[in-house]
Structures are given as C-alpha cells and as structure tokens.
N, C-alpha and C positions, 0 to 999 in steps of 0.2 A: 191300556191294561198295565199296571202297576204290578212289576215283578221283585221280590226283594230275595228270592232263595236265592243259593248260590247250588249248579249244577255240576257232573263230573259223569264220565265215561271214557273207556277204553275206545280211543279213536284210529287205529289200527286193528288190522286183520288177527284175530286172535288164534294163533300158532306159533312157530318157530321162524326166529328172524333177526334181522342182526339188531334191530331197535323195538321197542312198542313204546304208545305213548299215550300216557293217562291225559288227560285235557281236565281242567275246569273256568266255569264261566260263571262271574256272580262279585256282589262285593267283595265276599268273603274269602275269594280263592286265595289273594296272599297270606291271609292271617290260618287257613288250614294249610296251605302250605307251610308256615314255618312249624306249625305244632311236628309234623313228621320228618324237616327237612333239616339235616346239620350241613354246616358248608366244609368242606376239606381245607380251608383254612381260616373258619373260624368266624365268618363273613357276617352280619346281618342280612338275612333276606328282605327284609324292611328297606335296608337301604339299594335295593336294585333298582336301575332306572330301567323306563319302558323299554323293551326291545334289546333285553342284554340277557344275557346267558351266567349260569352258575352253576358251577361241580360241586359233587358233594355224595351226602348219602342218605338213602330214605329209614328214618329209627321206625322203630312200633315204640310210642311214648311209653305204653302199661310196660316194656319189659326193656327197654333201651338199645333193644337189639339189632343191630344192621340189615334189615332187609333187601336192599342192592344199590349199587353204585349209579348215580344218576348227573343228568343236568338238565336246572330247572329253566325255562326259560318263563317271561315276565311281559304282558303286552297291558299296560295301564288303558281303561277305557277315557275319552269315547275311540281311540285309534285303534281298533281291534273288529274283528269277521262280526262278535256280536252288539259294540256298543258298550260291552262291559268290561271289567278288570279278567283278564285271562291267561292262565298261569298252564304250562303244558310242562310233565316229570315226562324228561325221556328216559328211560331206564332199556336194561337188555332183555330183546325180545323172550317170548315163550309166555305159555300157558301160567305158571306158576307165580312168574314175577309181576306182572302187569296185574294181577286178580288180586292178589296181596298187595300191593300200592291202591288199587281200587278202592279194595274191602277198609286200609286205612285212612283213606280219604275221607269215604261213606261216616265211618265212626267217628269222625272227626270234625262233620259239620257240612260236608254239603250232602245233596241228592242225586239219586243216580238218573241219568237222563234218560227223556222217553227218545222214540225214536227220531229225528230230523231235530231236537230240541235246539239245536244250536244253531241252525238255519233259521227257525222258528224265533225265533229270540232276534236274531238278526230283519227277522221281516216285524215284527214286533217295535223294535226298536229304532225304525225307519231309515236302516241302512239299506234295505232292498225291496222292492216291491217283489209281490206274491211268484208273479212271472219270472222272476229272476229268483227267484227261492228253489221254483219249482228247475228250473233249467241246471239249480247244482247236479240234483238226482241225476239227470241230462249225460251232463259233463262225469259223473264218476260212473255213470253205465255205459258210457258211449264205446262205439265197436269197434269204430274206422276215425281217422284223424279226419275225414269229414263232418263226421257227426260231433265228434269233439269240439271244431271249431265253430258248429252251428252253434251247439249247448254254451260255447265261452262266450259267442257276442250274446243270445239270450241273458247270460247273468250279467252283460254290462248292459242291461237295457234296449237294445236294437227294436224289439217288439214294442218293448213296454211306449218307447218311447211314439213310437207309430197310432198304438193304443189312446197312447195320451192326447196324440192331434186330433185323432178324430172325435175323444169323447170332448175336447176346447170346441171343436167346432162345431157339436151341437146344444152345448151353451152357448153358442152365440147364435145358433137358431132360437132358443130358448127365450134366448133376451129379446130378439127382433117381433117373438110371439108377445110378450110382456107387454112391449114396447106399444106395439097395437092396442093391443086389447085397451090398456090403460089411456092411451089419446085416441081414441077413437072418434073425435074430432076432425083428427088430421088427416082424415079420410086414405091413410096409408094402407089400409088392410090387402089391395091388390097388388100393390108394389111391392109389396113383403112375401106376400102368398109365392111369386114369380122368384123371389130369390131364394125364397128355402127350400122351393122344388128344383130351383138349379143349385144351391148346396146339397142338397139331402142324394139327386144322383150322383153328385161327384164324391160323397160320401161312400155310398151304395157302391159304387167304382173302384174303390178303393178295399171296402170289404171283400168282395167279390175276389179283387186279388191275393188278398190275404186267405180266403180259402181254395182260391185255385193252388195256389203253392203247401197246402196243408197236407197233402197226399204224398208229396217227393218227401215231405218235412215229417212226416208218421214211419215212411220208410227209411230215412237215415238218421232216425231215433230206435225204430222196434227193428229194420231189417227188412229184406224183400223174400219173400218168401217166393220160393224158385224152385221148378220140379220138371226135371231131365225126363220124359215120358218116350214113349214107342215101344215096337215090337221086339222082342228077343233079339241079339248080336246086332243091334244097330250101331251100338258104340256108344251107349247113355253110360256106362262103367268108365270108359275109357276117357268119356269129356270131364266125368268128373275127375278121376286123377291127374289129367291136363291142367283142368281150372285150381286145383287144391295144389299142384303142385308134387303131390305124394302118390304112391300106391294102398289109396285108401280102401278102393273096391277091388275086389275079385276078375281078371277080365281072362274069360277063356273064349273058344269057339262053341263050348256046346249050348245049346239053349238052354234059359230059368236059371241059369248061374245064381243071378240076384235076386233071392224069394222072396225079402220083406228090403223095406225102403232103409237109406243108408241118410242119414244128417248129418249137416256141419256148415259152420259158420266160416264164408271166407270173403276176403276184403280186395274187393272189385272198384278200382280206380275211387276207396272214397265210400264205395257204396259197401254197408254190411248186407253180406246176403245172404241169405239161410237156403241152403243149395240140396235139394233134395234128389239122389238116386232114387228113382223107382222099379218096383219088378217091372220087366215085358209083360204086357201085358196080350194074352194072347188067351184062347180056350187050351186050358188042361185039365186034367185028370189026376194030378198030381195034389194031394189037399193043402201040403206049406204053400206049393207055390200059389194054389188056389187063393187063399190064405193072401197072401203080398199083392196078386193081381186084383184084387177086391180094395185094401188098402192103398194099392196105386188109385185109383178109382175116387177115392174118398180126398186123396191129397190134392188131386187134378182140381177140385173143388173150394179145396181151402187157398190153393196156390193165387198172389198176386200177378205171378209171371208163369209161362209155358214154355219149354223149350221141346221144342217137337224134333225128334231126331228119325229119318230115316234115309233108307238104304240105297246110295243111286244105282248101286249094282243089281239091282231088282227089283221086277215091276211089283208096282203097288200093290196088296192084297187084301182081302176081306180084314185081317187084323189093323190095316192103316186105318183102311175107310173108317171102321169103327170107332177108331182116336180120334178121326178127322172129327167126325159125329160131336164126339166126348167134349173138344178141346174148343170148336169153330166158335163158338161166344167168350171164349175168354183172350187176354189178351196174350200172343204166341208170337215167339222167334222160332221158324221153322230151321233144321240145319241138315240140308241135306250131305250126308257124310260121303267118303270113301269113293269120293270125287278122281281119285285115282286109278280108279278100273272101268274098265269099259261102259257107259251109261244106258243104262237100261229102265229107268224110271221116267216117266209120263208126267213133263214138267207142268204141261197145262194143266193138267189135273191140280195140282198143288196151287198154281196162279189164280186156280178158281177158286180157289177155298181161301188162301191167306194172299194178304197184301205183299206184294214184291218184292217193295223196299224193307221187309223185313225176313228176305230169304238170308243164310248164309250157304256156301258153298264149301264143306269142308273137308280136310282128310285127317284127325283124329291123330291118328297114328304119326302122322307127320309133322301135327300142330299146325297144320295151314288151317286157319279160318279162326283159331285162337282169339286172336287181335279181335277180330271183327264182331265175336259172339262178345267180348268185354264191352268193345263200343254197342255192340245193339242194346245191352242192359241199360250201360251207360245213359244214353239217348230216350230208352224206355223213361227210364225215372226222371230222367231233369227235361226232356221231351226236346233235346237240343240247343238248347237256350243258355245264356249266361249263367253261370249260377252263382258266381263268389258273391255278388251285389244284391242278392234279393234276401228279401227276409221270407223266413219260411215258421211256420207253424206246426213245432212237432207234437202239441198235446190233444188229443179228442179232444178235452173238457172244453179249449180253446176255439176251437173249430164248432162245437156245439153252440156256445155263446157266439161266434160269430155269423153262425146260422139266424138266431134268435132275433139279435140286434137288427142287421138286414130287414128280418121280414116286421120289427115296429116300423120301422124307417119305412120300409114300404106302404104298412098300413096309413102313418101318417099322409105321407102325396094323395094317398087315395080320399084321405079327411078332405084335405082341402081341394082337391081336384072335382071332388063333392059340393063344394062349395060348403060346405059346414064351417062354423066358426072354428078361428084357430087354436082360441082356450081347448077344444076335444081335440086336435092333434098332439096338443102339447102333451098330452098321455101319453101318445106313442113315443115323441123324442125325448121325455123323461125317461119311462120302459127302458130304451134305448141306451141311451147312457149308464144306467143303474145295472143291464145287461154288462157292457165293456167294462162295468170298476169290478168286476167278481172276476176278470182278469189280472187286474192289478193288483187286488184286495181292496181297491181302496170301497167298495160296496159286497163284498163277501160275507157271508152269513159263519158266525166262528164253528160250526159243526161241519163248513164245506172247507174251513182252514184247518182245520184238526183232521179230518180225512187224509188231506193232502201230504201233511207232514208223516203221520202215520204210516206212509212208505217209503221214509228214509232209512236208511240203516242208523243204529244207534250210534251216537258219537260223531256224527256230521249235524 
C-alpha cells in the first residue's frame, strides 16, 4: 500500500499538563512544520538533523501571531516508530494550546489521524508485524508491571517470532507434499507420509502450548475478575480493605452493611485483579439489600476466581450450603476466617466440597492468611509454574486462530492416516498456515487490519 499523505494528532492526554504534543508522520511534516514554526534564534528548520531538538515559537502564518512557545523535535525516516519523516511540537500542556497547533497544522497540509494511524503506518511499512502493533494497545492499557512486560516483549516479536517457526515448518511440510507428488517415481510417498505426521504433531505440541498459556495471558491483559462471596460478617469487607490496602468498604458488626457490590482494580504480585466486594448473601426482607443479594448471584457467575469466606466461629448454616451449591463448579479459594476464636465450623464438611490445598486459614483482622490468599491467586493464574520464560497469548483473536490452525493440522494426519493422496492434505496445511499469517498480518484480510487499529486511541 502506497501511502503519500502526511498525518498529525494530538499524541498526549488532552487536559492540563506540564507538556502536550502535537506529532506528525508523512513526507511533508518538515516543510508544514516550517510554514508555522519560527526558531528563537533565527534557525532554518530545514537544516535540523535527524534526532535534534529546536526552540522556538509556533506563528499562525494568516496573522503572524505567536501562538506558544515550543520545541520542535525532528526524526528523519526510515529511523523513526513509523518508517517516515517525523516531526513532534512540544508546546505547554492544556486544552487550548495543543488544539490551536493542531488546527494549524491541519490548515497547513497534513491530515488529522484516524485512530492507531501511526502504529498502522508502522505495520504498514514493515517496521512491525500485526502482533506487535497489536501488543502497543497491550503496553499503554497494561495494569500491573506484569502485564506491561508481557505487552513490551509482544512488540519486540516474542510471539511473532514463535508464529513464524511454526508457519517455516509447515512449508516445509508443504515442500516434502510437492516433492512427492511431483516424483512419484521415487516411490517416497510413505516415507514422507511418516514424517509429516511426526512434524504436524510436534507442531500440534506446540500450538497446544501456546493456548494452554492463553487464559493466564487474557487475564494479565483484561484482569482476573475476582468476587469476595459468603454470608453477612464473615469478613468479605474487611478482606477487601486488607487486599486494597485502604478503608474502602464499610465494616461494622451489624448484618447487610454491604447492599450492592463494591469494585476496584488492585495489583496482586503482577497480576491485575478486578476484586469484587459482594452483599451477604443470605434471605431478606429488606428490598436494597435484596437488590445486592440477587446481583452477588449474578457476579458469582461472571467471576473468573471465588473467594469463599466463612465463619470458623460458627457452625455452617443453611446460608453456607446454599453458596456451597452456588460456587461448587467454579473455580474457588475458600478462606476460612477468624481462625482466632474458638473453632466451631465442621471442617470436613468444607474438605468435601472444595479441594484442600486450596483452603486458607485466616484472621482478617489481624492479617494472618494475607500472604497466603496473594499466593493462592498467584498460583491460580500462572498454576505455579515458571512464568518470566514463557510466551503467553493475551488476545482472543490469537487464540481463536490458534484454535483453527490446530484443528487443519489435525484434519490433515487424518488425510493421510486415510490413506488418501497427499495433494488433499495439502489443503489443510495450506488452511493452516494462511490461518497463522492473520496473526502476523502477513495473510490478514485489510477489513480485519482496519478493525484492529480502530481501537487504538488517536495519536499512537
């Protein structure tokens, strides 16, 4: 695709700030920068080399008038984010100033960007593949310095690169298929058959891993969605101010304190966790709280994670069982609290419902069992395994396509385990392949590249 406009957007947060900074990308961006730009001593902009910096001030040409104090800096293509000539006015932040250098800009010969343009332009222009375009969004949404450092090897290729071996190695199933077909003399057709079902599972082996890690890699992009459940004064209030840190909920002795569910985002060894107070859920009479007890109900179901809290100072009652009912299919960290007063809860009862090794033992109030409830999260989502080494897979679309691929791969063995000729497998590990490059772009249809970029913010 042959691009020849020259683009421009406000590439900062549009408010109050100590900087804002107009961006443009395009041939043209030096020679619109000079129409606006005077240097404070007198400078050529023309004569700025790549990667240097210059003071000055941005005029409006029609009236000559000063519109703010600036410095322009200068990145000559192809050494630049896009491949192009790229000229960024840093000027003083706010609403006012940055829109008026905009609106100058616009009038003066480039176009205003759509959204993700400049990433776009960057994959365009064969500085990045699709995966790594997509992995910016990643990198500037990311929650936790975990997810961050997933999203930064993403843009230096980690995936891509993985991507890339397995779609080489079914070209070279491809060739070995060719290869047959065309000497068919050389009576190789079984010899070949035997090795591309032993490549195609070490393939298949390798996908497999790549979506088993897809699920840790969705949750330390989107968040684990995590919901504190049990009956009234268990101590669901109390865990959440522990885990946040703050006195974010309300914690009394009376029951129903907590009528509707409390949210917030807090950062668990790495992991973003979107940490849900729920009401007690228990039979009332009372319609808010009724109200909160119906939408606990509804979260319990949306929730990736359970944290089931109850009472060791008293035995289990119709309100537990009932959670027990609720919770028993989903995956649950039970935490039996208040471990500090005399025990009176029916531990078998709970050994038979949930797995052991994910009890905690805790007293709330005093922070014991803190620790333990971060490592059970912990352990939930990376499932105790190494994690700094593996590549992880944070986008559906990714994991859709690696679903896809897999099951050609599969259908092919089945071709030939068929005995059928291998020209009709070659469909599938074609399929196959053509599947994997809509990861990379390099087989991506431009309405599924335009979708993509479509949810960047403007000005990245």
């Amino acid at each position: 695709m042959f691009i020849d406009d020259t683009i421009a957007a406000i590439s900062t947060p549009v408010g109050e700030g100590g900087i804002g900074i107009v961006r443009m990308s395009g041939k043209d961006s030096l020679s619109i920068a000079e129409k606006i730009f005077r240097s404070f001593k007198g400078k050529n902009i023309r004569d700025m080399k790549s990667y240097t910096m210059m003071y000055g001030f941005i005029i409006d040409p029609k009236t000559n008038e000063k519109v703010d104090e600036v410095i322009i800096s200068y990145m000559k293509a192809p050494n630049t984010y896009t491949r192009e000539d790229i000229v960024e006015i840093n000027c003083h932040g706010g609403v006012v100033a940055v829109k008026k250098i905009l609106s100058l800009v616009l009038q003066n010969g480039a176009r205003l960007a759509e959204p993700g343009e400049f990433t776009k332009r960057a994959f365009l222009n064969g500085r990045i593949d699709l995966s790594q375009a997509e992995a910016v969004i990643d990198l500037i949404r990311a929650k936790t310095s975990e997810s961050m450092h997933i999203a930064l090897e993403q843009t230096q290729g980690k995936l891509s690169s993985k991507i890339k071996d397995i779609m080489n190695r079914l070209l070279g199933i491809l060739a070995h298929i060719e290869a047959s077909v065309d000497f068919p003399e050389d009576d190789i057709e079984n010899v070949v058959s035997s090795k591309i079902i032993k490549d195609s599972r070490e393939i298949i082996n390798d996908i497999e891993y790549l979506i088993k890690n897809a699920e840790t890699g969705k949750i330390l992009r989107e968040g684990l969605n995590t919901s504190i459940v049990g009956k009234p004064n268990v101590g669901k209030s109390s865990l959440l101010n522990a885990l946040l840190e703050e006195k974010r909920a309300i914690v009394t002795d009376i029951p129903g304190t907590t009528r509707d569910v409390i949210e917030e985002y807090i950062n668990i060894r790495g992991i973003p966790v979107k940490i849900i107070d729920t009401a007690g859920i228990r039979e009332t009479e009372d319609i808010v709280e009724k109200i909160g007890v119906e939408k606990s109900k509804e979260y319990i179901e949306k929730s990736d994670l359970i944290i089931f809290m109850v009472d060791s100072s008293r035995p289990l009652d119709d309100e537990d069982y009932e959670i027990i009912q609720l919770i028993k299919h989903k995956k649950v960290i039970v935490v039996i609290n208040k471990i500090d007063l005399p025990l009176a809860i029916d531990l078998d009862v709970i050994k038979s419902n949930f797995k052991e090794e994910n009890l905690v033992f805790a007293s709330i109030n005093t922070e014991k069992g803190i620790e333990d409830i971060k490592q059970k999260i912990e352990d939930f989502v990376f499932s105790g395994e190494v994690k700094s080494k593996d590549i992880y897979v944070t986008n559906v679309r990714h994991k859709d396509i690696l679903f896809k691929a897999k099951e050609s791969i599969n259908k092919g063995i089945e071709t030939i385990e068929l005995g059928l000729p291998l020209d009709i497998a070659s469909v599938e590990y074609k399929d196959a392949y053509l599947k994997l490059g809509e990861i990379t772009g390099d087989t991506a249809a431009e309405d599924i590249i335009d979708r993509i970029f479509s949810d960047f913010c403007i000005g990245k």
